[in-house]
N, C-alpha and C positions, 0 to 999 in steps of 0.2 A: 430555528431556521427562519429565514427568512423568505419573502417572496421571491427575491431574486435568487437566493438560495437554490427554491424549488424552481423557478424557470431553466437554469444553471443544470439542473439533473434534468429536468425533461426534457433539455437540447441535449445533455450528454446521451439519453435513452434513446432520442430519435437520430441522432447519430450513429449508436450500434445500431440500430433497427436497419438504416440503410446500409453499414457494411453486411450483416449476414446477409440482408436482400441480394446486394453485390457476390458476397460467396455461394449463395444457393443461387441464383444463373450462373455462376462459373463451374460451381460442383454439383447441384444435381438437390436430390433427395436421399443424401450422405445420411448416415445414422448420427456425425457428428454436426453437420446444420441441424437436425431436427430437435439435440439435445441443446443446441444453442438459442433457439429459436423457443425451445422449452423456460430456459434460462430468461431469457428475458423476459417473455408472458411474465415467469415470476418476480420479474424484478419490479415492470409494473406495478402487478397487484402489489407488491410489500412498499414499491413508491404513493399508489395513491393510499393503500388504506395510513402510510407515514404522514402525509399533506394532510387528510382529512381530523386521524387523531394521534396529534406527536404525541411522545413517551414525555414525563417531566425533565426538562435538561437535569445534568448532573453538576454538582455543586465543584466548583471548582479547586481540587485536592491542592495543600500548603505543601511544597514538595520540599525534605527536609535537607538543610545542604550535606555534597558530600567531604568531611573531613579528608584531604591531602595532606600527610606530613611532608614537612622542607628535610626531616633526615635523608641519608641516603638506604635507597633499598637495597634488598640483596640481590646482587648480579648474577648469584648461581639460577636464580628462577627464571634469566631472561638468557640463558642459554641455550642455544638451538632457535633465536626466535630470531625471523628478519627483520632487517629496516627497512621494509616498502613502504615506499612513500614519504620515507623522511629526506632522500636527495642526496645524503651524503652518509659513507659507512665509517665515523671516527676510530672504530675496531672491527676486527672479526668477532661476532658471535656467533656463529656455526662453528662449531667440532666434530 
């Protein structure tokens, strides 16, 4: 990570820090402000002691391609399935 990296989280931190601020004046001493507010002390601590001593990056995985055959598949196993999101239904496949 980088420095900006971690400037980037510590504005994101103090940004939640000011909404629960916001929601505990609006709700009080809720059980769930207090576990929020728990919530981030610990985010904190796991951000500085992160800053202080990163973990070693991970090497970055060869990611194997995935084989597509050009045959046609079998349409009985796309029975019952919608087209959302395809725009247009060339058949019915719902029975």
């Amino acid at each position: 990570m980088t420095r900006s990296d971690f400037a980037e989280l510590r504005y994101a931190v103090n940004q939640l820090r000011q909404s629960i601020g916001v929601l505990r004046a609006h709700y009080g001493d809720a059980g769930t402000i207090r576990r929020l507010e728990n919530d981030l002390e610990r985010l904190c601590i796991d951000a500085d002691e992160f800053e202080q001593s990163p973990p070693p990056p991970v090497a970055g995985r060869a990611q194997e391609p995935i084989y597509v055959p050009d045959s046609k598949s079998d349409e009985s196993a796309w029975m019952g399935a919608q087209d959302e999101g395809l725009g247009f239904h060339s058949r019915p496949r719902t029975q």
